[in-house]
C-alpha positions as CSV (number, residue, x, y, z in Angstrom):
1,X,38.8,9.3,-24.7
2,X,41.6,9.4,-23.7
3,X,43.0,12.1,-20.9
4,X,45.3,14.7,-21.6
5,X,48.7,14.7,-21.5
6,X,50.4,17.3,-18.9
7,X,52.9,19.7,-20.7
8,X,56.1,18.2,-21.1
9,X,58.9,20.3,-21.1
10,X,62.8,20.5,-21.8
11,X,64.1,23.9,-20.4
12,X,66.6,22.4,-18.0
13,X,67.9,19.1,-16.9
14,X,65.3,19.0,-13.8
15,X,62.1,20.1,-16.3
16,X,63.2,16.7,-18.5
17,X,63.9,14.5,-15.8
18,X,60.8,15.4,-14.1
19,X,58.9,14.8,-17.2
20,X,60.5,11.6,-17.7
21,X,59.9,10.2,-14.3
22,X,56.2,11.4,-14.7
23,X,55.1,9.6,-17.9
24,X,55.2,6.6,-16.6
25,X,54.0,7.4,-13.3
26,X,50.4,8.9,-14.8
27,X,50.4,5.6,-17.0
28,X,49.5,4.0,-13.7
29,X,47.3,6.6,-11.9
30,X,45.5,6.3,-15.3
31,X,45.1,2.7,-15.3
32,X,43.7,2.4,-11.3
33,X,39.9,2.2,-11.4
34,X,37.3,4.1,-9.8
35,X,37.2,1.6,-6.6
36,X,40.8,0.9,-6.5
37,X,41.9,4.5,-4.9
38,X,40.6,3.5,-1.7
39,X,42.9,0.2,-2.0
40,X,45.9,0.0,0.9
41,X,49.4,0.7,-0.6
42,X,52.8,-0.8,1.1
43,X,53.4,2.7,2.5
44,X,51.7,1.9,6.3
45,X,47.8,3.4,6.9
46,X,48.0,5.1,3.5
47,X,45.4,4.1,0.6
48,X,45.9,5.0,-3.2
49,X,44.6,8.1,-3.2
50,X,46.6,9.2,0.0
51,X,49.6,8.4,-2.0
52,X,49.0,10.7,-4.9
53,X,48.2,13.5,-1.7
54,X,51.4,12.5,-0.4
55,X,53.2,13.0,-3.9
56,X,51.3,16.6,-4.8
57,X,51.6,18.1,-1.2
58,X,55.2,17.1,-0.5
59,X,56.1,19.0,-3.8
60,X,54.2,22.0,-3.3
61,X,55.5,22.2,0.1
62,X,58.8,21.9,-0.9
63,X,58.7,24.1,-3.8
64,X,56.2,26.9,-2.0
65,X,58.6,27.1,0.4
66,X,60.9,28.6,-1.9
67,X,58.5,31.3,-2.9
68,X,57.7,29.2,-6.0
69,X,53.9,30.1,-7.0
70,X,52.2,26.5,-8.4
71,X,48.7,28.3,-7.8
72,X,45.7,27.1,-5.8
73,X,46.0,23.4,-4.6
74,X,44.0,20.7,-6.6
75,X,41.5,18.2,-5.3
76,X,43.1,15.1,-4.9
77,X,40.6,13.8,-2.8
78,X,37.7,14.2,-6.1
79,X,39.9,13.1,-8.6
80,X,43.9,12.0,-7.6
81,X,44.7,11.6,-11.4
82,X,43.4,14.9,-12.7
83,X,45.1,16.7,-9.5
84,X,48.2,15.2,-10.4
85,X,48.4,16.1,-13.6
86,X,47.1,19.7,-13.3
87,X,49.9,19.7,-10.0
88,X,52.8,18.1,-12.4
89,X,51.8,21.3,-15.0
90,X,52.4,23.5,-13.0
91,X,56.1,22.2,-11.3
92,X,56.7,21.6,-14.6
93,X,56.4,25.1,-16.2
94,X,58.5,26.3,-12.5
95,X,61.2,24.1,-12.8
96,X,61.6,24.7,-16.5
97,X,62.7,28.5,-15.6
98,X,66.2,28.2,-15.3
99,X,66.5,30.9,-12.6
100,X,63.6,28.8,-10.5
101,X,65.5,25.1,-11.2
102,X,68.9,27.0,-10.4
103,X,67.9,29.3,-7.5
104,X,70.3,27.9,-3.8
105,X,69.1,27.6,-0.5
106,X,70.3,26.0,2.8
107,X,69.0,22.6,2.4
108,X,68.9,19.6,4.9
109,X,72.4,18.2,3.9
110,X,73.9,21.6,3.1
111,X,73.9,23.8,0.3
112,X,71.9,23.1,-2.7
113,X,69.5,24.5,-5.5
114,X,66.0,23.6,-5.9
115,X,66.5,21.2,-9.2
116,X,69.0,19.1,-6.9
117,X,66.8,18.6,-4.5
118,X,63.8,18.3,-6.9
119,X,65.5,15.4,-8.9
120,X,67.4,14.0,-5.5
121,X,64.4,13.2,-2.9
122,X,61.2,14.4,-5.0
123,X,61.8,12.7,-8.4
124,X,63.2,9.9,-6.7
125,X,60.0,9.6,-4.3
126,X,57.8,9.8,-7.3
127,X,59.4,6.7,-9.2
128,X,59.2,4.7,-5.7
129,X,55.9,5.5,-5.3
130,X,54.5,4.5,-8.7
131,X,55.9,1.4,-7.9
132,X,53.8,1.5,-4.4
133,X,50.6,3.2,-6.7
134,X,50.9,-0.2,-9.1
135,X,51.4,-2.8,-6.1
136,X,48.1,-1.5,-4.3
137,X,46.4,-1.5,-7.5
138,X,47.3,-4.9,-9.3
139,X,49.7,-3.1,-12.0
140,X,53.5,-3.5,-13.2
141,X,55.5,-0.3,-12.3
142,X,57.2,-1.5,-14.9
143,X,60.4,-0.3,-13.3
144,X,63.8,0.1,-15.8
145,X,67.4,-0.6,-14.8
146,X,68.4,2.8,-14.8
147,X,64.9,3.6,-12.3
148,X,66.5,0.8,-9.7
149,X,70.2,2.1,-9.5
150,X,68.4,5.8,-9.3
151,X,66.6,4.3,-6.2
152,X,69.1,2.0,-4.7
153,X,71.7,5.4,-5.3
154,X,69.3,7.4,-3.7
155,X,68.7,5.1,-0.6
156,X,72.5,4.8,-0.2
157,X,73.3,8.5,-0.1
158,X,71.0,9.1,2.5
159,X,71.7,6.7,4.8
160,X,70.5,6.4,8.4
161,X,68.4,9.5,7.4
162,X,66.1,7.3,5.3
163,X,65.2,4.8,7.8
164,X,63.8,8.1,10.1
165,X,60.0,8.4,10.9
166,X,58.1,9.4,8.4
167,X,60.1,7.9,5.7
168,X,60.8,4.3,5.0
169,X,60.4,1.5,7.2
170,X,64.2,-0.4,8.1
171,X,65.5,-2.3,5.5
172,X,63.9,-6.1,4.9
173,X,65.7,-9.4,4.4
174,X,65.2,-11.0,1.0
175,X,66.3,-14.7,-0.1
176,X,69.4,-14.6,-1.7
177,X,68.3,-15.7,-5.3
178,X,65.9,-12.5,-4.9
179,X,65.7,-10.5,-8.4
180,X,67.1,-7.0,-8.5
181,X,63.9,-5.2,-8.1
182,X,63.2,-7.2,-4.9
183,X,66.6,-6.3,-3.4
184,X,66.7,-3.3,-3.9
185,X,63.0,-2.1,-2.8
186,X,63.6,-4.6,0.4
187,X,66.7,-1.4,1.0
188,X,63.2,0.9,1.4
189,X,61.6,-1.8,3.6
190,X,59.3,-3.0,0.6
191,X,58.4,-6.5,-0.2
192,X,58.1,-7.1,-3.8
């Protein structure tokens, strides 16, 4: 049987790219077997299932921060693909509330609203990490055109800010008759 889908949702630009960014993403944490959550990812000292932590609690930290209520927190370590899905429900019905997507606050690189910064680093972290998620586990990301320039865009507006601790490694060297995907993952210090 086949698990359910979690609730898609259209009420503002952030609420549809979300969604659209997480469809593919739960096609992978679907497909990793049982054994394959303790498998190492390209993110340094984390396994699978740390990876899906990482994804759930950077977004409710971000998002709780702002007074946004997503409920209790679910059990990634038990089950990472029902806790993402459940978690992705729930920013999903937030951020489709227009005065929740829209609402400002004094953000690392100035003023912004929640949606921006949803969609800049945590919509963004989620396609780079799928493609980490499907590396550890044997998959294809299966990563479009338009999910590389939002990456390589993303790495370039950031700058030296992405290369700090905690984020991504400093950029690798690739051969020069590297494909696209290669190049521009090598930007987050990945090796594809």
């Amino acid at each position: 049987m086949d698990a359910p889908s979690a609730p898609v949702s259209t009420g503002t630009p952030i609420a549809t790219d979300y969604a659209a960014v997480l469809e593919p993403l739960l096609a992978v944490v679907d497909a990793v077997p049982a054994a394959g959550w303790d498998a190492a990812t390209p993110c340094e000292d984390w396994s699978a299932r740390d990876l899906v932590m990482h994804v759930v609690d950077t977004q409710r930290e971000f998002l709780t921060g702002r007074g946004i209520d997503l409920g209790p927190a679910p059990d990634v370590a038990t089950d990472p693909a029902a806790a993402l899905r459940a978690h992705a429900g729930r920013v999903l019905a937030a951020v489709s509330d227009p005065a929740v997507a829209d609402e400002s606050y004094a953000g690392f690189f100035g003023p912004t609203r929640v949606g921006e910064t949803l969609a800049q680093f945590y919509v963004w972290d989620m396609v780079v990490h799928r493609w980490d998620l499907a590396r550890a586990t044997g998959q294809d990301a299966g990563l479009t055109d338009a999910e590389l320039d939002r990456i390589e865009s993303g790495a370039s507006s950031w700058g030296d800010a992405l290369y700090t601790d905690g984020i991504c490694r400093p950029a690798v060297e690739v051969p020069g008759d590297a494909g696209r995907e290669a190049r521009v993952l090598a930007l987050l210090g990945r090796r594809a």
